[in-house]
C-alpha positions in Angstrom: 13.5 5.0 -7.0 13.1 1.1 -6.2 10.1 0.1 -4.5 9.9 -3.4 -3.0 6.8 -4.8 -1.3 6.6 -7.7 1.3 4.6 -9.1 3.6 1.8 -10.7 1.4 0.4 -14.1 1.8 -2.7 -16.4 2.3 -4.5 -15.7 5.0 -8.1 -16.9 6.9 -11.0 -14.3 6.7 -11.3 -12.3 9.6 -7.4 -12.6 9.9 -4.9 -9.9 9.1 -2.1 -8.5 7.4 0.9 -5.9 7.3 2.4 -5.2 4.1 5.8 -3.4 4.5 6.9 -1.2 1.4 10.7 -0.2 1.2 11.9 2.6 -1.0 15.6 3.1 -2.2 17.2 5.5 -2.6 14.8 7.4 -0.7 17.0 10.5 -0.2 13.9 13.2 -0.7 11.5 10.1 0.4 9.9 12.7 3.1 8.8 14.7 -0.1 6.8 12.2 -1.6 3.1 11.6 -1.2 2.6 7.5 -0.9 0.1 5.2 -1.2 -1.1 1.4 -2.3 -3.1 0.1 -4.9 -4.4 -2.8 -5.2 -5.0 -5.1 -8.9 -8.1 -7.8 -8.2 -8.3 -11.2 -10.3 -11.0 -9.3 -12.5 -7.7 -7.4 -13.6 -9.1 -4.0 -11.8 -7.1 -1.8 -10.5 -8.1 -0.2 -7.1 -6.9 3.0 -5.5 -6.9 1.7 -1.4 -5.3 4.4 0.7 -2.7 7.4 0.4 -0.7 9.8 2.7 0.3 13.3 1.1 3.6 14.6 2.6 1.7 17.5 4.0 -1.7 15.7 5.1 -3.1 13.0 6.8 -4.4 9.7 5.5 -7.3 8.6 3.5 -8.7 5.4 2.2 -11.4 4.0 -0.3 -14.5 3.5 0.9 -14.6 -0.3 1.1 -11.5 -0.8 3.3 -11.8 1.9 5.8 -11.5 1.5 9.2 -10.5 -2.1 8.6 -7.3 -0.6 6.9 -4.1 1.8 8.1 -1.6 2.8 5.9 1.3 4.6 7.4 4.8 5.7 6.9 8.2 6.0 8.2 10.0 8.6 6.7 13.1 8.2 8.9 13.4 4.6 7.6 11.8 5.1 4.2 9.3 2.7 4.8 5.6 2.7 3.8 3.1 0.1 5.8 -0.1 -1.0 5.3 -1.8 -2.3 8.4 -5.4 -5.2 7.1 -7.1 -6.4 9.5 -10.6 -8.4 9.0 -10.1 -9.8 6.1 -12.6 -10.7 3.3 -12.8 -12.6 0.3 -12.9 -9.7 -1.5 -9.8 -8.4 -0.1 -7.8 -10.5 -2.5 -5.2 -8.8 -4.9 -1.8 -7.9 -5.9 -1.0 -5.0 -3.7 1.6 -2.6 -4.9 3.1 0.3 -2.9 3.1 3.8 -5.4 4.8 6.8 -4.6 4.9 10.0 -6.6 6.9 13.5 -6.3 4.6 16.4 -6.7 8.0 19.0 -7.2 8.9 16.9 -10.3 5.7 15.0 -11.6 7.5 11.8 -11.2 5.9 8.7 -9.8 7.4 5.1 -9.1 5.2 1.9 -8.6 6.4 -1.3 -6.8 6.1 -4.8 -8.4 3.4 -6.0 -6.4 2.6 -8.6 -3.4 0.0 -10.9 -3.6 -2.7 -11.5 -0.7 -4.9 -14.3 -1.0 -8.0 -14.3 1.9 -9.5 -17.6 1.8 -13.3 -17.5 2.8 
């Protein structure tokens, strides 16, 4: 599978954010339990929010309910939704996506967002 993230940027505190993951080929996408990472300047790496194929969301402590992630499985699309902003929001953000009936997981190459203070 090819993951490609887009949608990063600089942004204002307070502001937000939609990060848009697309995943090709995708054909057993619906399978798949999703999710984004995120990889801060101190070079750690954060879990921030996942969707099982059979459950609902769930997110890290320190972004939720400022944070949705959600998924299109029609389009094979996986979104994450920021909104307030902070400083410490900064990172490379990467979409992940792994196939429980085979063990297999794919990562995406990353997207940076930049929240200025």
């Amino acid at each position: 599978e090819q993951l490609i993230e887009s949608g990063g940027g600089l942004v204002q505190a307070g502001g937000s954010l939609t990060l848009s993951c697309s995943v090709s080929p995708g054909k057993l996408f619906s399978r798949s339990d999703v999710g984004w990472y995120r990889q801060t300047p101190e070079r750690r790496r954060d879990w921030v929010a996942s969707i099982t194929s059979g459950t609902g969301p769930d997110y890290a402590p320190f972004v939720k309910g400022r944070f949705t992630i959600s998924r299109d499985n029609a389009k094979n699309m996986i979104y994450l939704q920021m909104t307030n902003l902070k400083p410490e929001d900064t990172a490379v953000y990467s979409c992940h996506m792994y196939y429980p009936l085979w063990g297999r997981d794919f990562w995406g190459q990353g997207t940076q967002v930049t929240v200025s203070g």
